[in-house]
N, C-alpha and C positions, 0 to 999 in steps of 0.2 A: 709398404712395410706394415701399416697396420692393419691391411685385410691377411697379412702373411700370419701374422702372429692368430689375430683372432681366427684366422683356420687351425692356426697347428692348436691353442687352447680348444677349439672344438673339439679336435682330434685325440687329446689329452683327458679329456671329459669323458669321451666317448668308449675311450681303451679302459676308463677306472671302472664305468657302468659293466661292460662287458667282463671285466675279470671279477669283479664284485658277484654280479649275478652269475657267473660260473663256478665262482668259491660258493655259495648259494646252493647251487645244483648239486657240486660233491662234499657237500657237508653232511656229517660230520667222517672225516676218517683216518681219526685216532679218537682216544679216552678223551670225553667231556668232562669236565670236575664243575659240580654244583657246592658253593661255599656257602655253608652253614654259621652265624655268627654266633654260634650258640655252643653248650656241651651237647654232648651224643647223649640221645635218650627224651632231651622234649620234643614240644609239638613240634614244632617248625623242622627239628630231624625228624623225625615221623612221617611230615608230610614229604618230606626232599627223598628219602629211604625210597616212599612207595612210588613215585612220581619219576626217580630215577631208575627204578627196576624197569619199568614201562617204558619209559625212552629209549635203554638200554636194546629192548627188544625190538622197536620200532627202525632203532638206525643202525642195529646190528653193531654196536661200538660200546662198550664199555663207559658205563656212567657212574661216577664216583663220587663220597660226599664228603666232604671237608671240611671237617668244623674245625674253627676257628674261631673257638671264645674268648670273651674278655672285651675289658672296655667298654662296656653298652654297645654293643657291635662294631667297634670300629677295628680292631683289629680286623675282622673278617673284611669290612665292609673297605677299607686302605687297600688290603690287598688288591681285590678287586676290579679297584676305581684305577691301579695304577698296572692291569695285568692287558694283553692287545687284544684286542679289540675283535679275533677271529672267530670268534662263537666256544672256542672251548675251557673258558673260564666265565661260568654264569654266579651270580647272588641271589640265594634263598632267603629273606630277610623278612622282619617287621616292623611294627611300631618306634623302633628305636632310628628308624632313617629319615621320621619324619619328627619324632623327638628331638634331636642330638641337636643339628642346624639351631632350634629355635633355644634352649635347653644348657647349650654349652658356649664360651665365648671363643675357643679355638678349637680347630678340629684340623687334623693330620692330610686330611683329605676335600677336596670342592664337591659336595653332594652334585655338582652340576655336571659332573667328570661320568657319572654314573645315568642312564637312561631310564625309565619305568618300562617294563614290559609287559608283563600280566599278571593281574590281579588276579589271586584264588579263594580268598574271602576271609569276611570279615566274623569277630567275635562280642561279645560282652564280657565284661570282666564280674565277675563274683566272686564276695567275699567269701571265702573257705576257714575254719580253722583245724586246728588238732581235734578229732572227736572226741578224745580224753579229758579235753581244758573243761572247766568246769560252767564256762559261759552257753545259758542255752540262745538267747537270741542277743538281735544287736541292742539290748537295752543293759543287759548283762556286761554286754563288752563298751560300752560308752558311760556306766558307773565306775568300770573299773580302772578306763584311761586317763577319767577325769576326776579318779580319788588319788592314781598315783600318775602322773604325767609323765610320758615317755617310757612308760613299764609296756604298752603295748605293742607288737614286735611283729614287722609284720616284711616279709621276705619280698623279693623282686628277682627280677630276668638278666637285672643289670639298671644300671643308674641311666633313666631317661626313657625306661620301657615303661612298655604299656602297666603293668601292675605297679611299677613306682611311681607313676604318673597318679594312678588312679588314686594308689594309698595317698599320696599328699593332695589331692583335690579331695578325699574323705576327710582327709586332719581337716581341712581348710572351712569346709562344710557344717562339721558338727562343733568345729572349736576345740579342736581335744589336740594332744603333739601325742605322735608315736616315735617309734625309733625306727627306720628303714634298713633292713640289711640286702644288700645287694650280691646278686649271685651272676655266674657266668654258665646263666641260663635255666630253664623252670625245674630243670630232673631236678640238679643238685638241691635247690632252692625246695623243692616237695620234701626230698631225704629230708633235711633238716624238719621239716615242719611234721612231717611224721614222725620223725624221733625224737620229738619234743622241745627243740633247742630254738625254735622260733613259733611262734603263734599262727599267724595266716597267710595269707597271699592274696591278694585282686587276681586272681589267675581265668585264663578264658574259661569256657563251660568241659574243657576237656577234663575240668577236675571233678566234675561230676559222677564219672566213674567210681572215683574213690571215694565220694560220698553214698553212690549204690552199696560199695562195701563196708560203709560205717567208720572207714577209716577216718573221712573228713564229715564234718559239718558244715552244709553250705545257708549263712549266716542274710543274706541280698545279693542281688544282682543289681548292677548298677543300667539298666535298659528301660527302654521307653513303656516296656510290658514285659510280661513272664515269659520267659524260655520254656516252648514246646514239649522238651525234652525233659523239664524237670518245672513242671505246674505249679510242684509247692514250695518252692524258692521266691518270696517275694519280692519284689523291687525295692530299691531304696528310696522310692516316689512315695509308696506305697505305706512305709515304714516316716514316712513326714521329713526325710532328706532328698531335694534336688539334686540327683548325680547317676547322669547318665553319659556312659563312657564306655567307648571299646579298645580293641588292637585291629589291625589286619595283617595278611600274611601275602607274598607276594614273589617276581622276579625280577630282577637288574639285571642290565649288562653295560658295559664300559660305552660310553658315548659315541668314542668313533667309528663303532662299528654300521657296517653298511645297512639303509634299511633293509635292501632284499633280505637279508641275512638274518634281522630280524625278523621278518616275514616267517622264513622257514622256522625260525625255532620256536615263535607264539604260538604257532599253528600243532606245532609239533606235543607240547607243551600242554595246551588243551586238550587236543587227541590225548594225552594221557591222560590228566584230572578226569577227561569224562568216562574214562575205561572202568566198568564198574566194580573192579576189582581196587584201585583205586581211589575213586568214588567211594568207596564205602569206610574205606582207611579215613579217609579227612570226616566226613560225615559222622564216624565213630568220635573224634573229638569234640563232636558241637558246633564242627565252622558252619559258618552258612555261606553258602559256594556263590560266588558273584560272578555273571559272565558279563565281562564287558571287554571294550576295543583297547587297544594298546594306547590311545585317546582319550578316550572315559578314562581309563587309568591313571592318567598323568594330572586329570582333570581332580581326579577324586582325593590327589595327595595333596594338591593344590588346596584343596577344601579342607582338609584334614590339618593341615599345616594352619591355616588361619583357626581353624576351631580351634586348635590348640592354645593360641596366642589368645585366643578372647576367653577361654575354657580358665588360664592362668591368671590373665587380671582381672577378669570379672570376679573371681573366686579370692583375689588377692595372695594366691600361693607364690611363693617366693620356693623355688624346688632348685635345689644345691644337688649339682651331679658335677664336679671338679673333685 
């Protein structure tokens, strides 16, 4: 009896490898939807936009982007974690997946429900403000937080992201309180700060652009050394505050899915990023592109996730995202 059964469990093993790796081989065919947790119009849409047009072309199927703001990504990132597991429901996501878990005491969703699959790269966050505010450096804007407390006003991605993370380890750092306003993603969260109604953002170096145009003033960069791309931004090292911090940007997909099936889409996925039409889309915001294994991945959130935690009590922030 029991050589009977552990035949037929063989056999049972044997029929999920072969249907697996054959949904594998005919994938994709129908519409992909990549879920954005963000509004339409920042980075992380930007990178999903060009990344999906290319896919698009690659597997001759329709790839589409789904944003789905709100919540510090968790609306997008629920959906997600509870959609099957067939390759055609992927997560374009950031900082806010490694946030949230350590950041929040309940969450809608088991981050564990979700897989890591590939990393497209990492940024630095720097201080930007309104180029109109009448603050020229950060000595300017840390007179004025610590003449009137909580007058400084400084926008995020959402509560638990990489720019509210950064702003409250900058309060934490200099001793100063600001006031956090949280957005459902960087577009809307810039609109305000260009139209005057908020101060700044820890935003990655895509905001650099807008400081070519004068629109912003880019104030530190919170990195180990100056950003290539913009020499005369200095660090916050540099400027006699310890604060060095980024975001990254990235892929999920629902846990149960097959690895063959992983396989095809990582592969798939990179083939796009390195297409240099797209390549040049991400590159245009400042990422700095990381090739690593679907392993290194999983490994680096791991790391990021403890940084976090020692980044928060070493600093003593106490960061409220409920």
């Amino acid at each position: 009896m029991k050589t009977k059964f552990l035949a037929l469990l063989s056999s049972l093993v044997g029929l999920l490898l072969l249907t697996a790796n054959a949904l594998a081989t005919t994938y994709p065919e129908k519409t992909v939807t990549i879920v954005v947790p963000y509004a339409a119009g920042g980075v992380t849409d930007v990178f999903g936009r060009a990344i999906a047009m290319k896919l698009s072309r690659l597997w001759n199927q329709n790839v589409i982007i789904d944003n789905r703001a709100g919540g510090g990504t968790i609306i997008g990132t629920q959906h997600v974690s509870r959609a099957a597991p067939d390759g055609y429901t992927l997560l374009l996501t950031s900082y806010g997946f490694t946030s949230n878990p350590i950041l929040r005491k309940n969450l809608p969703y088991d981050p564990a429900s979700l897989t890591p699959l590939l990393l497209i790269g990492t940024s630095s966050n720097t201080l930007v403000i309104n180029a109109n505010l009448p603050f020229r450096d950060l000595n300017d804007i840390l007179k004025m937080a610590r003449e009137k407390p909580g007058a400084l006003t400084l926008a995020s991605s959402g509560n638990g992201s990489s720019p509210h993370v950064a702003a409250e380890l900058f309060a934490k750092a200099t001793g100063i309180q600001i006031t956090h306003i949280p957005y459902k993603g960087t577009s809307p969260a810039m609109n305000d700060i260009l139209g005057g109604q908020v101060h700044g953002i820890f935003d990655g170096t895509s905001a650099l652009g807008q400081v070519s145009t004068g629109k912003l003033r880019a104030i530190a960069t919170a990195a180990a050394a100056r950003h290539p791309g913009s020499p005369e931004v200095p660090t916050f090292r540099e400027l006699g505050i310890d604060l060095v911090f980024g975001g990254w940007f990235g892929f999920f997909v629902p846990r149960a899915m097959s690895q063959s099936l992983q396989d095809v889409i990582f592969k798939d996925i990179e083939r796009a990023i390195a297409d240099s039409e797209v390549n040049a889309v991400i590159l245009k915001t400042g990422l700095v592109l990381e090739t690593q294994t679907q392993e290194q991945f999983k490994t680096f959130l791991q790391t990021e996730s403890e940084r976090l935690r020692k980044l928060t009590e070493s600093a003593g922030a106490s960061i409220t995202v409920e």
